[in-house]
SELUM-92726 format. One record per atom (N, C-alpha, C): residue in one letter; atom name; x negated, y negated, z. Coordinates in steps of 0.2 Angstrom, whole numbers, plus 5000, padded with zeros to 4 digits. Layout:
N
("A", "CA", (X, Y, Z)) ...
***
This chain:
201
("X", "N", (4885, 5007, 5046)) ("X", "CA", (4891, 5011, 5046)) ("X", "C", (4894, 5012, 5053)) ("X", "N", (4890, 5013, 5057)) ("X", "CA", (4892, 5014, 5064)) ("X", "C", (4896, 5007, 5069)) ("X", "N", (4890, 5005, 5067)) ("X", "CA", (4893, 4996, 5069)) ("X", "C", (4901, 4995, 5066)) ("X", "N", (4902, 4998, 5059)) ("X", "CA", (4908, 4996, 5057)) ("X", "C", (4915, 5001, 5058)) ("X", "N", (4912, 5008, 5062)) ("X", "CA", (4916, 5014, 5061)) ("X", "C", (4922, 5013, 5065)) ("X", "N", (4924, 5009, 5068)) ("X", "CA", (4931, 5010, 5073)) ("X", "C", (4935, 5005, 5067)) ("X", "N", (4933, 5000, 5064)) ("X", "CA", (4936, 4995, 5060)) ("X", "C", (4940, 5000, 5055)) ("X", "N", (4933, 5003, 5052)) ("X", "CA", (4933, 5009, 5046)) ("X", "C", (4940, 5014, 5048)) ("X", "N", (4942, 5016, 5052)) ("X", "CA", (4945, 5020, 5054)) ("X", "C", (4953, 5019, 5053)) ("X", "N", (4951, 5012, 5059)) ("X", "CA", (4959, 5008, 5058)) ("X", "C", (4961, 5006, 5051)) ("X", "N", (4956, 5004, 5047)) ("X", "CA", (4959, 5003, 5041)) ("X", "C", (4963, 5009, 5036)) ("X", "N", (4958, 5014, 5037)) ("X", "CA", (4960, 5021, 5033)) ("X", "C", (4968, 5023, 5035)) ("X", "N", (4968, 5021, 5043)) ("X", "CA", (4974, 5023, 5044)) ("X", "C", (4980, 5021, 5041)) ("X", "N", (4977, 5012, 5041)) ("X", "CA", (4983, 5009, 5037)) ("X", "C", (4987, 5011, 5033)) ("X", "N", (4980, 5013, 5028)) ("X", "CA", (4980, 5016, 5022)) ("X", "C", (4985, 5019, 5020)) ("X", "N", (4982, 5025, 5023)) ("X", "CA", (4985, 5032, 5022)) ("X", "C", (4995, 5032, 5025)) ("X", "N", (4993, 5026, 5030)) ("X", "CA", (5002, 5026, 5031)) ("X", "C", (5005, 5024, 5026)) ("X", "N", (5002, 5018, 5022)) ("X", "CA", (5005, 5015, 5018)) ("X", "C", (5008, 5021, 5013)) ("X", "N", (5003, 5026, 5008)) ("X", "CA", (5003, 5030, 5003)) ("X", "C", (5010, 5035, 5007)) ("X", "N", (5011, 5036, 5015)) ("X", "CA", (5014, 5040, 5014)) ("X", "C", (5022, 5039, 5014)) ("X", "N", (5021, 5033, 5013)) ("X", "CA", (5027, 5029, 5014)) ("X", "C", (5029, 5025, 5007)) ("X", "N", (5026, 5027, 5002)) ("X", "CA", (5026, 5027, 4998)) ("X", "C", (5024, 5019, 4991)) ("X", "N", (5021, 5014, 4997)) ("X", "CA", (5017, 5007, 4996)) ("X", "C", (5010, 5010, 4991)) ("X", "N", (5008, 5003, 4989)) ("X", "CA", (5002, 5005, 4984)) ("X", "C", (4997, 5001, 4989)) ("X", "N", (4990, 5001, 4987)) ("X", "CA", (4987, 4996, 4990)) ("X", "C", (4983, 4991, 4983)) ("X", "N", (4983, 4985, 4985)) ("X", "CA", (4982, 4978, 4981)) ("X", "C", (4975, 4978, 4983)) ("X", "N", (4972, 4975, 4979)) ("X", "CA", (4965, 4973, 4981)) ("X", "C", (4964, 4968, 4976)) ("X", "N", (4959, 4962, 4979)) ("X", "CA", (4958, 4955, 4977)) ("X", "C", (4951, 4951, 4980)) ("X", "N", (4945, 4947, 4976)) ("X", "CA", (4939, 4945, 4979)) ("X", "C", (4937, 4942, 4972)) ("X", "N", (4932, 4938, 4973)) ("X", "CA", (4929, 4934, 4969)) ("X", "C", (4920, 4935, 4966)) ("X", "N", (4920, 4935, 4959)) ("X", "CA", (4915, 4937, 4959)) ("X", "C", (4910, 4945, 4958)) ("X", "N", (4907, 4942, 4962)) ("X", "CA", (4903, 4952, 4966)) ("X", "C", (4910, 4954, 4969)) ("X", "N", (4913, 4951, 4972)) ("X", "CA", (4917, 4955, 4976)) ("X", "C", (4925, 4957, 4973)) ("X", "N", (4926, 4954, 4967)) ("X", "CA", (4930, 4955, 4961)) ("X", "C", (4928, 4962, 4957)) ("X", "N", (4923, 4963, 4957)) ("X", "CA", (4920, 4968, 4955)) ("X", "C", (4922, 4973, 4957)) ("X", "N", (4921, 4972, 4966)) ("X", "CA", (4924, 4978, 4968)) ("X", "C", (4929, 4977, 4971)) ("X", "N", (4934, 4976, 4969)) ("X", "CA", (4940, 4978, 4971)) ("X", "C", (4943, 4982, 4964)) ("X", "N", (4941, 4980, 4961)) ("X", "CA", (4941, 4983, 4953)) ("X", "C", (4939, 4991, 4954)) ("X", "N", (4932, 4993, 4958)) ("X", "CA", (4929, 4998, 4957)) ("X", "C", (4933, 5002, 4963)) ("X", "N", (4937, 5000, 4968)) ("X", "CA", (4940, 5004, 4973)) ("X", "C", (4946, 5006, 4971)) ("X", "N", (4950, 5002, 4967)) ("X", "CA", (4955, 5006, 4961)) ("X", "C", (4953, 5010, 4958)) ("X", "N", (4946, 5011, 4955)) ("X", "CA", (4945, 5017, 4949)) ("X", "C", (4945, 5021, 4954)) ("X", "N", (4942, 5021, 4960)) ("X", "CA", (4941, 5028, 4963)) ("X", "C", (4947, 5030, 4966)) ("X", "N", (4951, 5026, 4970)) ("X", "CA", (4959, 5028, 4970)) ("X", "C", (4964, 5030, 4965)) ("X", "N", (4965, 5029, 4960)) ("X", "CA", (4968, 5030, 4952)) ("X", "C", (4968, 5036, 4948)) ("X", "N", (4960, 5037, 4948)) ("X", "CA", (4961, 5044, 4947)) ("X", "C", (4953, 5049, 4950)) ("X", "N", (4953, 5054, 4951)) ("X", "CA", (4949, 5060, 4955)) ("X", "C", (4944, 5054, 4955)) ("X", "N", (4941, 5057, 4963)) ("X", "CA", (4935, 5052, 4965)) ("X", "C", (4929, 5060, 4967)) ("X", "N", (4931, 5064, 4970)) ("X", "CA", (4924, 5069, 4973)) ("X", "C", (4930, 5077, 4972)) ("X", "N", (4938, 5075, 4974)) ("X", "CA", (4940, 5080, 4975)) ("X", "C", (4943, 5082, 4970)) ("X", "N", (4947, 5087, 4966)) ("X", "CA", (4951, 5089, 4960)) ("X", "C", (4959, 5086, 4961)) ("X", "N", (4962, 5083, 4958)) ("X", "CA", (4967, 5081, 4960)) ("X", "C", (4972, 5085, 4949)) ("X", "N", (4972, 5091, 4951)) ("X", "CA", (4977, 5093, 4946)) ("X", "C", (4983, 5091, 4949)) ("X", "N", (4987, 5092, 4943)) ("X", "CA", (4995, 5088, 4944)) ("X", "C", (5000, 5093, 4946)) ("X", "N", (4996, 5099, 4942)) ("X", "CA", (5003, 5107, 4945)) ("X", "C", (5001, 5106, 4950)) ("X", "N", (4996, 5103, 4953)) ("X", "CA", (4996, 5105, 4961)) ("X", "C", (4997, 5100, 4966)) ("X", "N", (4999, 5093, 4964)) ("X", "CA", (5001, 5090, 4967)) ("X", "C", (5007, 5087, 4965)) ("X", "N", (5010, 5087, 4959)) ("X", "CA", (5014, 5085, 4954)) ("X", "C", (5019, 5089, 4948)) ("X", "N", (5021, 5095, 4953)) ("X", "CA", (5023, 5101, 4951)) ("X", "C", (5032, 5098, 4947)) ("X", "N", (5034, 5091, 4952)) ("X", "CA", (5041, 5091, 4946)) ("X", "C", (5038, 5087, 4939)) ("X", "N", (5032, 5083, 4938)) ("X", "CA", (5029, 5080, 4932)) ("X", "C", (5029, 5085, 4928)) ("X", "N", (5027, 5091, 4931)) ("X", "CA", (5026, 5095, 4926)) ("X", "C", (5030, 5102, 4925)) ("X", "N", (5035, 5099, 4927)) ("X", "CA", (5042, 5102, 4926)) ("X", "C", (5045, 5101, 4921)) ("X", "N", (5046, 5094, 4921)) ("X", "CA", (5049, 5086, 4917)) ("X", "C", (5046, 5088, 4911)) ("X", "N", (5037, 5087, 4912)) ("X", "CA", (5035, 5089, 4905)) ("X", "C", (5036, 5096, 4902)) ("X", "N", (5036, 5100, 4902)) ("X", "CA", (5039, 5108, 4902)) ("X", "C", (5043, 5106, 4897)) ("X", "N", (5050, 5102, 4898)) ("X", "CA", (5057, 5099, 4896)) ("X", "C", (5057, 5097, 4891)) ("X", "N", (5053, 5091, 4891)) ("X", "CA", (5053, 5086, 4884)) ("X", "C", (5050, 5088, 4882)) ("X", "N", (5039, 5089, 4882)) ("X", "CA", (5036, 5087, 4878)) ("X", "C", (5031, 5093, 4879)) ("X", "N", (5036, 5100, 4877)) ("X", "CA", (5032, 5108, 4878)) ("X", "C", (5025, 5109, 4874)) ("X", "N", (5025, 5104, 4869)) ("X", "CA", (5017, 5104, 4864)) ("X", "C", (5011, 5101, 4867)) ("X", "N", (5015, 5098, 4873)) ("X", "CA", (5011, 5094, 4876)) ("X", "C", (5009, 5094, 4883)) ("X", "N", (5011, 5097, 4885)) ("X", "CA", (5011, 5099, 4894)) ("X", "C", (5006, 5103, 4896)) ("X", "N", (5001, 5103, 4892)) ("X", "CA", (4995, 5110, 4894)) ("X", "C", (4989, 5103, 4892)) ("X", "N", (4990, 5100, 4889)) ("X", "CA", (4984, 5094, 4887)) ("X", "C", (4985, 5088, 4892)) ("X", "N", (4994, 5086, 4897)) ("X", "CA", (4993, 5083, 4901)) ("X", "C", (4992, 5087, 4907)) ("X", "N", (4994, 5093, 4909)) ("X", "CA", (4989, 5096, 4912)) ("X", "C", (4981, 5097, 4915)) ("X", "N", (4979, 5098, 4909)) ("X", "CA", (4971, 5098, 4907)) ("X", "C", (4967, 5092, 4911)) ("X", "N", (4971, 5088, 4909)) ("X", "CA", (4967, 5080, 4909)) ("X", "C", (4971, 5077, 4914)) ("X", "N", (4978, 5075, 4914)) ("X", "CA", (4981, 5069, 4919)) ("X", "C", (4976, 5072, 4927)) ("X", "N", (4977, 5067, 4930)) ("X", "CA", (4975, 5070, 4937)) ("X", "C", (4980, 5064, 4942)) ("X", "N", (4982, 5067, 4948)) ("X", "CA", (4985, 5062, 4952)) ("X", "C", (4982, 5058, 4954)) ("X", "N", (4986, 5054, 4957)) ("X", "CA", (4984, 5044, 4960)) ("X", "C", (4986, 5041, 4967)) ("X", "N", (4984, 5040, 4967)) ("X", "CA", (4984, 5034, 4974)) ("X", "C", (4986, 5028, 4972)) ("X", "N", (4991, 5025, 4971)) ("X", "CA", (4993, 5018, 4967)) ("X", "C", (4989, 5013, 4971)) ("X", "N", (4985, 5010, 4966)) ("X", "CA", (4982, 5005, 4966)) ("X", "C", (4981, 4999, 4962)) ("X", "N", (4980, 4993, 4963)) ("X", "CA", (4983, 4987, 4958)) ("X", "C", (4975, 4983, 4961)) ("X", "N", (4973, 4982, 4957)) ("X", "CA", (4966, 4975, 4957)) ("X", "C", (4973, 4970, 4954)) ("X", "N", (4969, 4964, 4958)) ("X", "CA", (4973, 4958, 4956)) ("X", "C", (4970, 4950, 4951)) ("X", "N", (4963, 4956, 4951)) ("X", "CA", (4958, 4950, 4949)) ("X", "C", (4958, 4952, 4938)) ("X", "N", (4962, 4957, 4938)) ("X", "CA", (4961, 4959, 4932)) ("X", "C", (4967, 4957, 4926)) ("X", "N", (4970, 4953, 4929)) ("X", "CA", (4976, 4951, 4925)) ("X", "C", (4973, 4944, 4921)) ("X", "N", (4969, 4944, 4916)) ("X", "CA", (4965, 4939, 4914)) ("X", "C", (4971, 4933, 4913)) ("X", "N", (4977, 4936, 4906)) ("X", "CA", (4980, 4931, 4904)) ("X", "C", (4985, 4927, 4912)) ("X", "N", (4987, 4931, 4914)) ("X", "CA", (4991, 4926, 4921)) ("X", "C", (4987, 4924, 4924)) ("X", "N", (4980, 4927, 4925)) ("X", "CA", (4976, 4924, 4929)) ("X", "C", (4973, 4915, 4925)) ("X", "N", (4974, 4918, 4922)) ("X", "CA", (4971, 4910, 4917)) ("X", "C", (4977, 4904, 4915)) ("X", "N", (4982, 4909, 4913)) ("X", "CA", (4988, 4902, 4913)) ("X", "C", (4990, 4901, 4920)) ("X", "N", (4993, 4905, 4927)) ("X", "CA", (4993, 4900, 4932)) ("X", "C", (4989, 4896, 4933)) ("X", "N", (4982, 4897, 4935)) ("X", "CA", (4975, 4893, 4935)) ("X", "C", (4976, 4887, 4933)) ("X", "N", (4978, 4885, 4927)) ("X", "CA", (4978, 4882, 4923)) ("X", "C", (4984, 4877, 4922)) ("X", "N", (4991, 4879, 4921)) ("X", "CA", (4996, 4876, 4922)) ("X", "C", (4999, 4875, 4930)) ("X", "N", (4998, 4878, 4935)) ("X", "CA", (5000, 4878, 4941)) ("X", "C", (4994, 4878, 4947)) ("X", "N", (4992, 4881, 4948)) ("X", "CA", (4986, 4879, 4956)) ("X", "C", (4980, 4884, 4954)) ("X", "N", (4975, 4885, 4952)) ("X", "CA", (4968, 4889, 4953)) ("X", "C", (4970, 4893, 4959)) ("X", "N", (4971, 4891, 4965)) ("X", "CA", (4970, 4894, 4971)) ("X", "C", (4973, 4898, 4974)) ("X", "N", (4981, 4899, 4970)) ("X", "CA", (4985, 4904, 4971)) ("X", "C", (4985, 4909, 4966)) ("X", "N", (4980, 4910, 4963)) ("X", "CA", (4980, 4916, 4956)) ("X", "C", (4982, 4920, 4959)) ("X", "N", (4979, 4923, 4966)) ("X", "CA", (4980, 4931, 4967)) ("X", "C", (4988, 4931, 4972)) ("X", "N", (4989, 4924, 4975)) ("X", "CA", (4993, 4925, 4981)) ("X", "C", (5003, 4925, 4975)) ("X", "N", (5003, 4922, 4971)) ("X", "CA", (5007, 4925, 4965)) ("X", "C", (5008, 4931, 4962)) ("X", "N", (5002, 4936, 4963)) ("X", "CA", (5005, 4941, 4961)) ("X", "C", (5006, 4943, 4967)) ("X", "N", (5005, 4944, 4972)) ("X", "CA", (5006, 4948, 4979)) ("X", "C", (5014, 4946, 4979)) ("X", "N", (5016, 4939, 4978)) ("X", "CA", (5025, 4937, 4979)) ("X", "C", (5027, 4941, 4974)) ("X", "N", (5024, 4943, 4967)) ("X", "CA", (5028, 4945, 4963)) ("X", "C", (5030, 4953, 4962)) ("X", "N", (5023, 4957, 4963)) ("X", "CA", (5023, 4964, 4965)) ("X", "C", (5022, 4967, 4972)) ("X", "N", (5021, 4962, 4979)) ("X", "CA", (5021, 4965, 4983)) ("X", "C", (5027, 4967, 4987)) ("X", "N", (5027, 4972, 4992)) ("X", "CA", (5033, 4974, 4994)) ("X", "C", (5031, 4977, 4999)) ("X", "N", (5037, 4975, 5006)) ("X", "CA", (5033, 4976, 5015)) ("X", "C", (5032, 4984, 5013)) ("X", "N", (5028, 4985, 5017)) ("X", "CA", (5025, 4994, 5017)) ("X", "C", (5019, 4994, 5013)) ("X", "N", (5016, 4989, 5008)) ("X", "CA", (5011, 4990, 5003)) ("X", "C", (5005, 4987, 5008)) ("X", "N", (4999, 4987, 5008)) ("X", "CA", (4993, 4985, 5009)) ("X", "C", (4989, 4979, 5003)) ("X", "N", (4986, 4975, 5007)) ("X", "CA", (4982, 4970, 5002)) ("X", "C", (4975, 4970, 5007)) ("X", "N", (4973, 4971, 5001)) ("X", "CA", (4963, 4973, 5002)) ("X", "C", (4959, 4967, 5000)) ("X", "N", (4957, 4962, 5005)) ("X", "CA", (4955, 4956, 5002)) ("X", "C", (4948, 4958, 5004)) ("X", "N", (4944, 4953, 5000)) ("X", "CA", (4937, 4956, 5002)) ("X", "C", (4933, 4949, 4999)) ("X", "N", (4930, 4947, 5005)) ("X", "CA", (4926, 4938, 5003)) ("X", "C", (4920, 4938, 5006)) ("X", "N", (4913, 4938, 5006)) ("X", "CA", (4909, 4937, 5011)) ("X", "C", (4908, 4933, 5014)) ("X", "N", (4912, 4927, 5013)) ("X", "CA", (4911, 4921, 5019)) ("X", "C", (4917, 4921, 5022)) ("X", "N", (4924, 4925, 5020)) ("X", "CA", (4930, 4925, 5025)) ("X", "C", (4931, 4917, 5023)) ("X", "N", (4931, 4913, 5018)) ("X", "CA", (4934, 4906, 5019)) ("X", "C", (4936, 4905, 5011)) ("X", "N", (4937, 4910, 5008)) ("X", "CA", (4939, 4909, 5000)) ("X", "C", (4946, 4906, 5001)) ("X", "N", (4949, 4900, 4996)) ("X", "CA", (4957, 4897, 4997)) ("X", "C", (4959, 4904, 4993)) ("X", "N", (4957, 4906, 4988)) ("X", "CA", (4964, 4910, 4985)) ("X", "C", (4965, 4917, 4989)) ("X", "N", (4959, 4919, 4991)) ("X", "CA", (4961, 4924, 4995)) ("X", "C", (4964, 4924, 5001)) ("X", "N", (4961, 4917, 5005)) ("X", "CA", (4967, 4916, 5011)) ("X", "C", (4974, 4917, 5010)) ("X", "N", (4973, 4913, 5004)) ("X", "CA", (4981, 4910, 5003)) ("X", "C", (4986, 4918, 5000)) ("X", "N", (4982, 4921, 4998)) ("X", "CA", (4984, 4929, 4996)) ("X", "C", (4985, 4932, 5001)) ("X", "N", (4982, 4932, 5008)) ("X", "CA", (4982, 4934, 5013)) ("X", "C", (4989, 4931, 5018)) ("X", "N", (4990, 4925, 5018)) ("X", "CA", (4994, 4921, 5019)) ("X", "C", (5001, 4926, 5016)) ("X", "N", (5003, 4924, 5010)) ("X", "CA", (5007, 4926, 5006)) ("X", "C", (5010, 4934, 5010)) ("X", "N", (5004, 4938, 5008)) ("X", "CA", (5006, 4944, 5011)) ("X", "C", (5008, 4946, 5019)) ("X", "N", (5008, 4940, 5021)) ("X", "CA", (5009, 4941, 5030)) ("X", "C", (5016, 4940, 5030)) ("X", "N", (5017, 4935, 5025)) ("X", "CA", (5024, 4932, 5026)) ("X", "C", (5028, 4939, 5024)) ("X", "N", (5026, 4940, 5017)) ("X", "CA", (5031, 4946, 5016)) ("X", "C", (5032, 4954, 5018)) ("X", "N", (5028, 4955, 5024)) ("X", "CA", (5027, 4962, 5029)) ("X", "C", (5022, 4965, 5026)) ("X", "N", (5019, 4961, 5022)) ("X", "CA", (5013, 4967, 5020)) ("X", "C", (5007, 4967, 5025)) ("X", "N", (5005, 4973, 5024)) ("X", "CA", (4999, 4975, 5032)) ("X", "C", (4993, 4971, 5028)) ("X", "N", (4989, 4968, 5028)) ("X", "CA", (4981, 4965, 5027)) ("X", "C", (4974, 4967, 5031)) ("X", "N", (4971, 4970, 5025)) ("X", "CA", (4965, 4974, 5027)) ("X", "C", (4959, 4970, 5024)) ("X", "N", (4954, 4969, 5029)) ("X", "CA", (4949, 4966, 5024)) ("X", "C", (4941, 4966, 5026)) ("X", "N", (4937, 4966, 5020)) ("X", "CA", (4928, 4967, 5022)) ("X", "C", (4926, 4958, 5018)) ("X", "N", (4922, 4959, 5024)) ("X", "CA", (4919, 4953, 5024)) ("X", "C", (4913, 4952, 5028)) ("X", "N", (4909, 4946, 5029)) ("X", "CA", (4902, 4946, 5033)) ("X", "C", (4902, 4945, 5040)) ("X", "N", (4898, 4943, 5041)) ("X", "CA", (4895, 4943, 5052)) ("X", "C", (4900, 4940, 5053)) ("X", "N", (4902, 4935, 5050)) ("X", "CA", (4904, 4929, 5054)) ("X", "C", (4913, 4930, 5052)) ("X", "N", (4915, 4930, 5046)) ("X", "CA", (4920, 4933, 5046)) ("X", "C", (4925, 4926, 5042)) ("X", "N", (4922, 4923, 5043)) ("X", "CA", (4927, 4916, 5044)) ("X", "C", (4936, 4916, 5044)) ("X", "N", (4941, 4913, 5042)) ("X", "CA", (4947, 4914, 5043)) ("X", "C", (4949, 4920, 5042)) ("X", "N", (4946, 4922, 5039)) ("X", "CA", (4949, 4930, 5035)) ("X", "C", (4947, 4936, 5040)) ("X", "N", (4945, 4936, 5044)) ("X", "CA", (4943, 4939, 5051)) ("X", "C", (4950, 4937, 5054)) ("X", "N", (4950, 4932, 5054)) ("X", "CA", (4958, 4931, 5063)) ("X", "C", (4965, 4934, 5058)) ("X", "N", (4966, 4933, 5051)) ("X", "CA", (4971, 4934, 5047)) ("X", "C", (4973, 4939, 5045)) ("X", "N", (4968, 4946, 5047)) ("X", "CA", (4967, 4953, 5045)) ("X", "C", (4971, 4955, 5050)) ("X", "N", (4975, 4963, 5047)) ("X", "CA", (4976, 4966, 5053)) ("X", "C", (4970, 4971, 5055)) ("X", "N", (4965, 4971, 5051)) ("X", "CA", (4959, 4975, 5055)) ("X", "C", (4955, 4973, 5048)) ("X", "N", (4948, 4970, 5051)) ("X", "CA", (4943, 4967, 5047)) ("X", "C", (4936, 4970, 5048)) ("X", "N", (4932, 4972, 5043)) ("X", "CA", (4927, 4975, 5044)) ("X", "C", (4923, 4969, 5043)) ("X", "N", (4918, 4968, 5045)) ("X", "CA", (4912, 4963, 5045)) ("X", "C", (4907, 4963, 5047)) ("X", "N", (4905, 4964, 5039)) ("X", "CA", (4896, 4969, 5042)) ("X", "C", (4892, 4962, 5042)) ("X", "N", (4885, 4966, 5048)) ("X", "CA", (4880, 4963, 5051)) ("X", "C", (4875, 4960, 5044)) ("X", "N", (4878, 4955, 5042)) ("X", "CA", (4872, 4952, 5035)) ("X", "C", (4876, 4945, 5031)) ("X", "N", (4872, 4941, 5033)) ("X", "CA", (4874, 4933, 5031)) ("X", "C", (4874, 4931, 5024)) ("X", "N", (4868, 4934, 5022)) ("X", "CA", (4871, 4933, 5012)) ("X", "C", (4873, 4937, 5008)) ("X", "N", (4876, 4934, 5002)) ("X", "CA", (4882, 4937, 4999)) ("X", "C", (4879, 4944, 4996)) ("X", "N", (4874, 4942, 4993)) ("X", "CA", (4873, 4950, 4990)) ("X", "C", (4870, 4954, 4995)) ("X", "N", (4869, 4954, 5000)) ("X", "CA", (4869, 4959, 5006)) ("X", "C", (4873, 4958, 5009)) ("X", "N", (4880, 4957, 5008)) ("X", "CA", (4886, 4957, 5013)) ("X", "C", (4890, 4961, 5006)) ("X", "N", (4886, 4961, 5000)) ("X", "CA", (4890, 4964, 4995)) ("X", "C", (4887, 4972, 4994)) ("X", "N", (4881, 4974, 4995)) ("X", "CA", (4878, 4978, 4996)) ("X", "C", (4881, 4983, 5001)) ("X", "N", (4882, 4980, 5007)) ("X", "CA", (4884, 4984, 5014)) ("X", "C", (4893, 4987, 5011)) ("X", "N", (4895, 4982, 5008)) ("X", "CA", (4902, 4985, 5006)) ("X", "C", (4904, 4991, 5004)) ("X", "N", (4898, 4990, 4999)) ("X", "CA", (4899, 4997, 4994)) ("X", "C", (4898, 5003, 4997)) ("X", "N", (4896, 5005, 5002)) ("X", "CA", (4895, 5013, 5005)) ("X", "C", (4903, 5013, 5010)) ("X", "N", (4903, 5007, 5013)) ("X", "CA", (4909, 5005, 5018)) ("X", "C", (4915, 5010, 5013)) ("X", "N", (4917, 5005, 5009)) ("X", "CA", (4923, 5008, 5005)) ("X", "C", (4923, 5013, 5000)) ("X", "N", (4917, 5015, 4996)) ("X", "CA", (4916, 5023, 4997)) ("X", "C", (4919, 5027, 5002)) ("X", "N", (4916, 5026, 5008)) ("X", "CA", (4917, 5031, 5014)) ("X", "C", (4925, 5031, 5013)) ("X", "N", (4929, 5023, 5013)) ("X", "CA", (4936, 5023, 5013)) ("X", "C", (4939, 5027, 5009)) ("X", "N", (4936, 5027, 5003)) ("X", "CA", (4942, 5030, 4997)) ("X", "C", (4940, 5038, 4997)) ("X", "N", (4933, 5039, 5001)) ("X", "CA", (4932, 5049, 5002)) ("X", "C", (4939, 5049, 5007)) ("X", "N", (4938, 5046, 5012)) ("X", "CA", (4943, 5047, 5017)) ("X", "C", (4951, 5048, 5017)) ("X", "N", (4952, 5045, 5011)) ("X", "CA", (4958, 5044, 5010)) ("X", "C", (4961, 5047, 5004)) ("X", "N", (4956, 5048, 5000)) ("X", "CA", (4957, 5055, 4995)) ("X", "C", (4956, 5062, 4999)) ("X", "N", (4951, 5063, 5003)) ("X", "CA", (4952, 5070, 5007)) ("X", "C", (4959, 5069, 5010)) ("X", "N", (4962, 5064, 5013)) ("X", "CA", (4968, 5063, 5016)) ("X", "C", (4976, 5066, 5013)) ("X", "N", (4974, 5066, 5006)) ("X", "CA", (4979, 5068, 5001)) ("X", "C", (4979, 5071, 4998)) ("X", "N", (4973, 5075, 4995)) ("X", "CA", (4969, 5080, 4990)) ("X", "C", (4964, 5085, 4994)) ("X", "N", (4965, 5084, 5000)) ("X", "CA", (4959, 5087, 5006)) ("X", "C", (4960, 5096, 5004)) ("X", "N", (4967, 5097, 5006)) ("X", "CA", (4970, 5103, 5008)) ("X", "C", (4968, 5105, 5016)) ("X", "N", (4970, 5111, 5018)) ("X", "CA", (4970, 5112, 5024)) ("X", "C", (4964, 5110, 5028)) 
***
């Protein structure tokens, strides 16, 4: 974690710019690292450590609800809790399998990014060897259209190192210990960035 903490930092920052500017953050990887881009969104999405009620972050939803759906505004109270918009891009099975298939395998993810991204938003690529085509080419996509690009990957780092605007690259050359070291990395990320928003004073 140390080794990675000035990267770790820069990224949060993105981050947090992005959200407060009103962008979501994308995230995309293959595999094990599909996985977790999947589990960074859960913990973005909805409460990760801190309490994110909606009268308290979300006082006109629950105004709106008051309005329309008075039988129901103490049960979306209860439960809804605020979000951090977040989109995994590995989980669109049906697009993901008809592009694959009718047009390029390798552009799966870099399609959705032209089709929901927008300059301000962030894209979270994550590959342990830095030389995956579709995430490059995601990465790619996203330069073009202003989007900021954040990414974890291994020692080496490969493409996806020089194409990042801030790359973490932990010290471990195989995949499942470059997948291992991630997971505390991006914990750390998503405490940071939820105390960021849900922190209070």
């Amino acid at each position: 974690m140390e080794i990675c903490r000035g990267s770790l930092f820069a990224m949060i920052d993105i981050i947090c710019k992005s959200y407060r500017g009103g962008g979501k953050l994308m995230t995309c990887g293959n595999g094990g690292s599909a996985a977790d881009a999947m589990h960074i969104v859960g913990e973005l999405m909805k409460g990760f450590l801190l309490p994110r009620k909606i009268e308290d972050f979300n006082p006109e939803f629950v105004k709106r609800a008051q309005e329309l759906f008075p039988a129901d505004v103490e049960y979306f109270k209860a439960n809804l809790q605020s979000a951090l918009p977040a989109v995994s891009l590995v989980g669109e099975t049906s697009l993901i399998t008809a592009f694959g298939n009718d047009v390029m395998p390798n552009l799966i993810f870099a399609q959705q990014i032209f089709g929901i991204g927008r300059r301000g938003d962030v894209l979270l690529a994550i590959s342990t060897s830095g030389n995956s085509d579709n995430v490059l080419f995601s990465v790619e996509v996203a330069k073009i259209m202003g989007i900021k690009v954040v990414a974890m990957t291994g020692r080496r780092g490969g493409r996806l190192r020089h194409l990042s605007d801030v790359s973490i690259c932990v010290p471990a050359d195989s995949s499942h210990t470059i997948q291992e070291f991630h997971l505390p990395i991006y914990h750390m990320l998503c405490l940071a960035v939820e105390n960021e928003f849900f922190g209070g004073d």
